[in-house]
Every structure is written in structure tokens, then in C-alpha cells.
ZALO-26386 format. One record per residue (C-alpha): residue in three letters; x, y negated, z. Coordinates in steps of 0.02 Angstrom, whole numbers, plus 50000, padded with zeros to 5 digits. Layout:
N
alaXYZ/...
END
This chain:
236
unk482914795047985/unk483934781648099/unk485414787348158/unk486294778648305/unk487694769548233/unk488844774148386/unk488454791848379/unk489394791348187/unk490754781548242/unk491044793448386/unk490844807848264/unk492194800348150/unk493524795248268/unk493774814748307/unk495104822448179/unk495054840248093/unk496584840048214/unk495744838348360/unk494304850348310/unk495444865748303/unk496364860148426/unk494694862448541/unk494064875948453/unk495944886948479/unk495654882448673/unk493814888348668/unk494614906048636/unk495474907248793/unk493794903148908/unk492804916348793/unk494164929148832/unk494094926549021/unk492384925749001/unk492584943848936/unk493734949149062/unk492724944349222/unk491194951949156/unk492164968449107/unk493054969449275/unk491324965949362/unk490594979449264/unk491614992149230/unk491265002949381/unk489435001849375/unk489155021349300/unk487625021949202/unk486485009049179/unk484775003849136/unk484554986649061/unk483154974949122/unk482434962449026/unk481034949149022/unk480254933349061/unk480914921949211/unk479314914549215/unk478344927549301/unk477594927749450/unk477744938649595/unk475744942449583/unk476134947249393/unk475554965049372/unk477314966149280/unk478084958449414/unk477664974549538/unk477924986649374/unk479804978549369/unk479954980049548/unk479274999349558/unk480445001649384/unk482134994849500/unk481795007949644/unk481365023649533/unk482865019149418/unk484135018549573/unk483215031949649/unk483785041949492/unk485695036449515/unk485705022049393/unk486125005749403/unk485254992849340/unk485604975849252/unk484654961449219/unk484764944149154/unk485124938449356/unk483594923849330/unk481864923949409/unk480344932649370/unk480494950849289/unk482594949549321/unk482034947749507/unk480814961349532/unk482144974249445/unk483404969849555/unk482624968749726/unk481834986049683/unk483544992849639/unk484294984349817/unk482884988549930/unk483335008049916/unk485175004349910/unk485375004749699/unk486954996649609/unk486044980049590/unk486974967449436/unk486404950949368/unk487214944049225/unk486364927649200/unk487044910549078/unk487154892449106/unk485444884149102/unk484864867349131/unk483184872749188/unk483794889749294/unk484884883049475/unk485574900549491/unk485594918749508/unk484144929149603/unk484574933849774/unk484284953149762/unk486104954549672/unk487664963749722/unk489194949949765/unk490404959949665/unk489144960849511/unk488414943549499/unk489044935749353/unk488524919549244/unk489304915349080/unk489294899848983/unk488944910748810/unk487414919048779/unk488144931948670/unk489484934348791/unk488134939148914/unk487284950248775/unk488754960948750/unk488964964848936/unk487004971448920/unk487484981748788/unk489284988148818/unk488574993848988/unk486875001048964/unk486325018448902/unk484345012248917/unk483614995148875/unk481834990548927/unk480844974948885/unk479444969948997/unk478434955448912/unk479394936848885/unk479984923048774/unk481264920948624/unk482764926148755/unk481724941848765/unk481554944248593/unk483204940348541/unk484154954548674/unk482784967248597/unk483184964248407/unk484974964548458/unk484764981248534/unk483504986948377/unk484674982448271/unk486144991648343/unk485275007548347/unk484575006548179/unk486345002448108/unk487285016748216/unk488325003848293/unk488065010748459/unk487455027248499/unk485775030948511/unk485075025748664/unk482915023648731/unk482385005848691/unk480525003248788/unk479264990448783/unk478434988348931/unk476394984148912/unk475534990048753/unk474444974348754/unk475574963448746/unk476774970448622/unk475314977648504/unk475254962048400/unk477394962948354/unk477014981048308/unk475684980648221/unk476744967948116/unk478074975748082/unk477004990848017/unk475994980647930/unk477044967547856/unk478834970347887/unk478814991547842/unk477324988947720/unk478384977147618/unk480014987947626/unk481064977147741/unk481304992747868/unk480975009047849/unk480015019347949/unk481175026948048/unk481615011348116/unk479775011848225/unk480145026448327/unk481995018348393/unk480705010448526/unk479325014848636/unk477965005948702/unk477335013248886/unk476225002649037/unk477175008849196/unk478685010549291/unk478415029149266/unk478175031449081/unk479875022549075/unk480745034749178/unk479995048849087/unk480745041348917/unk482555038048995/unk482375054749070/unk481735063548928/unk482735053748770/unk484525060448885/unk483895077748898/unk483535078248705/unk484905071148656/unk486425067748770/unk487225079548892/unk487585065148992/unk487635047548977/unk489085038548907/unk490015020448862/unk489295012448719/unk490895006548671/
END
């Protein structure tokens, strides 16, 4: 492999001094980081986290199933959060602001995203340099998470959540997968392959649910609370 020969002598000018030194100042933007999205979110009341692919289209069916999902969840009194970027984020959020619904985006730095969707409260628009910054807002502030179809960003907030649950970290809280054909082929996996070959139990397959339409998901927010939670509550 070539390696520029600049890029080493760049590499070695910096001192083990001048590494911490950077790395002691890093703490102080993560903690305001912290505090703007805690004072921004705070006074939300309960929430419903929204997440999925920027890349979808407003002729997406699960563009319209986000949108319809926005309204019936402020309709209901919650708020709901999303990523803040295109696509899915959007639809949530302009169905949540159309019918006058707490409407927050908490989006992250990109190179390839200019800035947060338009259908956003001021006073709850947010974007963080850290991605797991942004993660912890989703889940300090949630009592629901749903995951309409997307990429690895997608994936990751779900596991997070998953994992959380499974490891009573949080309470316990409704974690749904929006379209059964799309999410069929991860489940079938981890029954098949990740269960089958003891790396989760089975328990862990009913901390999700997989539903096709804005009204399925309300019935399992609805439903999980009335089970088991008088009412919904921090996370943290």
C-alpha cells in the first residue's frame, strides 16, 4: 500500500501532548452538545420516535404511511421525533405539523444532507456534530420507536433500541417495523441464524413488531401502554 509521505510526516509532528490536549477540549463541545439537545427537548411530553430512509420519495407508499403515521400520532397527543433529514423524517413531521403536533428534528452533520426538513418546530430543530449524541436524544425522549424501511443509519438506531430493551437498560417500550416485506428477510435471519445458533434467545423476537400501516402502529403504541404502563414515562 503507498502511503503519502506528507500525510506521515503530518501525523508525526502532532505530540501525545497535543492529542489530549484536543481530545480534553472535545469534552466540552460534546457536553454542550448535550445540553442544547436536553433543553430543546425536555418539554416535549411523550414521544414517538421516527425513523428511516432520507432517500424516499414523496410518491413512496411509505412516504404517505409516514405522513398518515405523523397526524394520527399528534392526533393522539404525542410528539414526534425524527432524524430532521428528507424522505421518511419529512413525511413524519409534516404529518405531525399539519394538525398542529409537537413537531422535532434532531438531524447530524452530513456532507451529502444541506439541512433540516422544513415541517420542524424552531424551538425543536436541532443538529449535532455526533451521531451518538443524536442517538441518545432519540432514546432519552421516546416511549415508542418505529422503523419504516432504510439504510445502515436505520439499522444502527433500531439495534440500539433492540438492544436496550433486551438488556433492561431502559424500560420497556414498543419497537415497530414498518412493512413486512421489506423487513421479512432480517427476521427470518435472526430466527434462522442468529436464535437458531444461540446468539439471542427467543424472547428477544417479540421486543419488536412488524405491521404495514400507520394504523397497526398506533394500535401497538396504544395497546403495548395499556398492557403495560399506566402512563408513559422518561426513559432516563
Amino acid at each position: 500500500m503507498n502511503v503519502d509521505k506528507r500525510v506521515i510526516r503530518k501525523f508525526e509532528k502532532k505530540t501525545w501532548s497535543e492529542v489530549k490536549s484536543k481530545n480534553s477540549w472535545q469534552v466540552f463541545r460534546i457536553m454542550a452538545e448535550f445540553v442544547e439537545g436536553f433543553d430543546a427537548l425536555t418539554q416535549v411530553g411523550p414521544s414517538v420516535t421516527v425513523f428511516g430512509s432520507a432517500r424516499t420519495k414523496a410518491d413512496n407508499p411509505y412516504y404517505d404511511i409516514a405522513y398518515q403515521l405523523g397526524k394520527l400520532l399528534a392526533q393522539e397527543g404525542l410528539s414526534v421525533i425524527t432524524g430532521g433529514g428528507p424522505g421518511v423524517m419529512e413525511a413524519a413531521n409534516k404529518g405531525a405539523m399539519e394538525v398542529g403536533g409537537a413537531s422535532a428534528g434532531v438531524g447530524v452533520e452530513l456532507p451529502f444532507e444541506a439541512s433540516n426538513n422544513a415541517y420542524i418546530d424552531a424551538d425543536k430543530n436541532i443538529t449535532f456534530r455526533y451521531f451518538f449524541v443524536r442517538k441518545l436524544m432519540f432514546l432519552k425522549y421516546s416511549q415508542a420507536f418505529v422503523a419504516f424501511p432504510g439504510g445502515l443509519g436505520t439499522l444502527d438506531e433500531l439495534f440500539e433500541a433492540l438492544t436496550l430493551s433486551q438488556t433492561d437498560k431502559t424500560p420497556k417500550f414498543p419497537i415497530i417495523l414498518v412493512g413486512r416485506a421489506y423487513w421479512s428477510g432480517l427476521v427470518d435471519w435472526l430466527r434462522e441464524k442468529a436464535l437458531a445458533e444461540g446468539n439471542i434467545k427467543a424472547d428477544d423476537l417479540v421486543l419488536f413488531r412488524v405491521v404495514d400501516t400507520a394504523e397497526e402502529v398506533m394500535a401497538s403504541i396504544t395497546g403495548f401502554f395499556a398492557k403495560f404502563r399506566q402512563e408513559m414515562v422518561p426513559n432516563f
